[in-house]
C-alpha positions as CSV (number, residue, x, y, z in Angstrom):
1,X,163.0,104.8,74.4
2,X,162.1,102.9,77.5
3,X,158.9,104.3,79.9
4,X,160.9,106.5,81.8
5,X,161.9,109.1,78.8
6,X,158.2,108.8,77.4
7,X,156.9,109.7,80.6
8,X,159.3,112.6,80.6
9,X,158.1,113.5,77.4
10,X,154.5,113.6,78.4
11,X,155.3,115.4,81.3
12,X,156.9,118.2,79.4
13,X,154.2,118.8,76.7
14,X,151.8,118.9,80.0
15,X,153.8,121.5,81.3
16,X,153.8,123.4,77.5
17,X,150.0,122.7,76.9
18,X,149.2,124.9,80.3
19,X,151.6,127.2,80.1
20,X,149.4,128.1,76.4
21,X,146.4,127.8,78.6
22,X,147.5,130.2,81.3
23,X,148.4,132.7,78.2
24,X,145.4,132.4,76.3
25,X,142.7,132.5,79.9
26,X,145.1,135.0,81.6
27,X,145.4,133.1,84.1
28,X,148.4,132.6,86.4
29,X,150.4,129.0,85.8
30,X,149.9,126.0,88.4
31,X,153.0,124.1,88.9
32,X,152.8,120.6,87.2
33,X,154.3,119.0,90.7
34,X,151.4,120.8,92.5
35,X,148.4,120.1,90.5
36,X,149.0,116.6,89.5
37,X,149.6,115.6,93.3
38,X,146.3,117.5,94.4
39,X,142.5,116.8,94.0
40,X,140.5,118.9,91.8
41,X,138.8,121.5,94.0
42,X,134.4,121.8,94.1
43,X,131.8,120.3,95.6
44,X,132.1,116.2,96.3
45,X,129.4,113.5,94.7
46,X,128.0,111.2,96.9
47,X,127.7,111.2,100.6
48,X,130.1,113.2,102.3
49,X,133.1,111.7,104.2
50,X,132.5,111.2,108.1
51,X,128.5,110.9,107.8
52,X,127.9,107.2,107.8
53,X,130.6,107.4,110.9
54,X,128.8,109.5,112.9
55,X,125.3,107.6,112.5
56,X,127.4,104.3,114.1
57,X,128.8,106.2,116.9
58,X,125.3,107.8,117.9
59,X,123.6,104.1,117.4
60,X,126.4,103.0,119.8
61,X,126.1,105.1,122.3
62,X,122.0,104.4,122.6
63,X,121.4,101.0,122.1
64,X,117.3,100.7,121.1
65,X,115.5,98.2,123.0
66,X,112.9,96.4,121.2
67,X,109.5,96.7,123.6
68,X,106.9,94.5,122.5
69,X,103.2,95.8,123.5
70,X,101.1,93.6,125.5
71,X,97.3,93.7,125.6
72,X,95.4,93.5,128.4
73,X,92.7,89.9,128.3
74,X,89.6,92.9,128.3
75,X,91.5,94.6,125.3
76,X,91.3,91.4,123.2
77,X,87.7,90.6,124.3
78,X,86.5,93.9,123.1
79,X,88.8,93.8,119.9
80,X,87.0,89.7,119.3
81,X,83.2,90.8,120.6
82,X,83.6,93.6,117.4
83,X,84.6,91.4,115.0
84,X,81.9,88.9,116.0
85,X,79.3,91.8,115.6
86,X,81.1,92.4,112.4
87,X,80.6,89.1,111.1
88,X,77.0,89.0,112.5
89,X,76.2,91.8,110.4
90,X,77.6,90.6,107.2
91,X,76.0,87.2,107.5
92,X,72.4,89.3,108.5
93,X,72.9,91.3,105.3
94,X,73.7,88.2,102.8
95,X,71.1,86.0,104.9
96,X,68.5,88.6,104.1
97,X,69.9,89.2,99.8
98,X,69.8,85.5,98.9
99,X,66.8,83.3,100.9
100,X,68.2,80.7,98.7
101,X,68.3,76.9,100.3
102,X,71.2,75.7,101.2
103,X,72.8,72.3,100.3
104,X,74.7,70.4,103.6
105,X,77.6,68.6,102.8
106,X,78.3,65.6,104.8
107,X,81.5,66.1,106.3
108,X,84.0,63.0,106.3
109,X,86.6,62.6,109.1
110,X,90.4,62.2,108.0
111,X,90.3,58.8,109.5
112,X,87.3,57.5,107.5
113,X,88.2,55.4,104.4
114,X,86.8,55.9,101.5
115,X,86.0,52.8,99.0
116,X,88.2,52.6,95.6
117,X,87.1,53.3,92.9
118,X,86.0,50.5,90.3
119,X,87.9,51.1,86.9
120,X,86.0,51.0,83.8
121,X,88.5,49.1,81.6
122,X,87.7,49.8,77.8
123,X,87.6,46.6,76.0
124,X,89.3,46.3,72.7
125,X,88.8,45.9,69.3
126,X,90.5,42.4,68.3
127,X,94.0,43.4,66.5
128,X,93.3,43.3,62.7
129,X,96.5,43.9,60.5
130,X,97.2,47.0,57.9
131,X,96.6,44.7,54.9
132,X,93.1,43.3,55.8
133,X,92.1,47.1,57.0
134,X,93.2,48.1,53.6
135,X,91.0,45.7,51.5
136,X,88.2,46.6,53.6
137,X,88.4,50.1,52.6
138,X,88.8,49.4,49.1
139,X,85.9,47.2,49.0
140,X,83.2,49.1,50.6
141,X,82.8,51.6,47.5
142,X,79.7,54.3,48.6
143,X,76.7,53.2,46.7
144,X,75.7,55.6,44.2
């Protein structure tokens, strides 16, 4: 059998299987050309067709124009004198909590060089080989 006859086949216990269908639901039988051409009929997942083209055409037709808000030189002297009394405050409140002294660092500039450091270089031991090590410990017993 090549493709074409099995396909036939199929086709023809389709046509069987829903025509026992139709008997058994009472309901009337759809022609096999029809229903395998068409979609299945109910309501659609997903967005529905069209919407995403209608939001493009309506951003289109009204291009947005980005308007950045300027402030006026009063605006931002009032907006930096309130922060200033804000700060003011705060320091008052923890100036006031902790009467503690304070210690002042000594700042340094970027272009100040600072001396190098002197390295501590460990001295070592003399080098003493594994045999001689190992007579030592065998010799020095603990006194009892």
């Amino acid at each position: 059998m090549n493709t074409h006859e099995i396909l036939k086949a199929i086709d023809k216990q389709i046509t069987q299987l829903q025509q026992a269908r139709a008997l058994l639901s009472d309901a009337p039988v759809a022609d096999p050309a029809i229903t395998a051409t068409t979609k299945p009929s109910g309501k659609r997942r997903g967005r529905p067709k069209g919407s995403g083209a209608k939001k493009l055409d309506s951003i289109a037709a009204n291009p947005a124009k980005k308007v950045r808000a300027t402030m006026s030189a009063e605006g931002k002297a009032r907006i930096a004198a309130a922060q200033k009394a804000r700060w003011a405050a705060l320091k008052k409140s923890t100036n006031v909590a902790k009467p503690a002294a304070k210690k002042t660092a000594v700042k340094q500039s970027k272009n100040t060089v600072t001396p190098a450091k002197k390295t501590v270089v460990a001295k070592r031991a003399p080098a003493v080989s594994l045999s001689h090590q190992r007579k030592k410990r065998r010799n020095s017993s603990p006194v009892k």
